[in-house]
PAGUZA-387480 format. One record per residue (C-alpha): residue in three letters; x, y, z. Coordinates in Angstrom, 3 decimals. Example, Ala and Ser with C-alpha at 12.3 -4.5 7.8 and 13.67 -1.06 7.14 Angstrom:
ALA 12.300 -4.500 7.800
SER 13.670 -1.060 7.140
This chain:
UNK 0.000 0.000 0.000
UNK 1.001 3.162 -0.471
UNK 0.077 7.046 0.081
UNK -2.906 8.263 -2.228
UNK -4.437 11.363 -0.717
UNK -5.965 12.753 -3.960
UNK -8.869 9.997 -3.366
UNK -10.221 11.279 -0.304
UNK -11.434 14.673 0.888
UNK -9.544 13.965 4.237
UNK -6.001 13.552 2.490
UNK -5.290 10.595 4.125
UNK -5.447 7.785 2.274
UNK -3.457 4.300 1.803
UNK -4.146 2.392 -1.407
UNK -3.239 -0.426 -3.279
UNK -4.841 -0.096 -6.729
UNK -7.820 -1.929 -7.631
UNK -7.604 -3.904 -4.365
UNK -8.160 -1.602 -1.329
UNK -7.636 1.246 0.641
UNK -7.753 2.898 4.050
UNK -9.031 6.228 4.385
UNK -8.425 7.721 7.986
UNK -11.143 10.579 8.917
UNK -9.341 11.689 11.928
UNK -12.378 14.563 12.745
UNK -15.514 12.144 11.649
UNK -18.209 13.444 9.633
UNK -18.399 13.470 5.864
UNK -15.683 12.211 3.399
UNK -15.450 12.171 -0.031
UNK -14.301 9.123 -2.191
UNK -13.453 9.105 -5.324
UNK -12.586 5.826 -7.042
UNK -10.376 5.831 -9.847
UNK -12.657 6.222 -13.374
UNK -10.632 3.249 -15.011
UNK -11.583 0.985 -12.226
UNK -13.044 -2.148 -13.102
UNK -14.490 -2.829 -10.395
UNK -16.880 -1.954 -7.660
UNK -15.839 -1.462 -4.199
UNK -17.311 -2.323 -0.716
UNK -16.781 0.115 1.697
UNK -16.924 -0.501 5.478
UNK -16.508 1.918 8.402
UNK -13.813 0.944 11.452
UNK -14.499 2.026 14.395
UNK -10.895 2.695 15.717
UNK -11.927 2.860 19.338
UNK -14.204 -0.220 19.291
UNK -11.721 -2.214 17.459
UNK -14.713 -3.466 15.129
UNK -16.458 -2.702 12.009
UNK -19.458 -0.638 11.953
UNK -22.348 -0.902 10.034
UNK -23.335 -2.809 6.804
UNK -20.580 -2.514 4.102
UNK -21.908 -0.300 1.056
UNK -20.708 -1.448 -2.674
UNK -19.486 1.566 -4.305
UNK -18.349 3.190 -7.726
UNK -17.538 6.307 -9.171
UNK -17.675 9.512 -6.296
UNK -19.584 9.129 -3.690
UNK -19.636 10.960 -0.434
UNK -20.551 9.071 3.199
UNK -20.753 9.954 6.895
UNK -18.641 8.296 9.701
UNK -21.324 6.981 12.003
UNK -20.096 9.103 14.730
UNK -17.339 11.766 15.436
């Protein structure tokens, strides 16, 4: 993996292309993703909940831009 901040509105961003990525939104609340356009595939997204140690929520196949919410600051 390696740095790829221009995918996320946070900056902070670890990919490995057309396989996965961690985005880290250090202040919660809305993020932006955008997927690269020549990707051929779909991604499912899942929120982390750093403090819980656990996944959060039901993961959320995704393509193109798309903009979600952390489920809590």
């Amino acid at each position: 993996m390696a740095p790829q901040p221009e995918i996320t509105s946070t900056d902070i961003c670890l990919a490995e292309p057309e396989r996965e990525m961690v985005i880290y939104a250090p202040q919660g609340g809305r993020v932006q993703v955008r997927l690269p356009e020549n990707s051929r595939l779909p991604f499912t997204a899942r929120w982390f909940n750093l403090r819980e140690g656990k996944y959060v929520g039901k993961p959320t196949v995704v393509e193109g831009t798309i903009e979600i919410e952390a489920p809590d600051p």
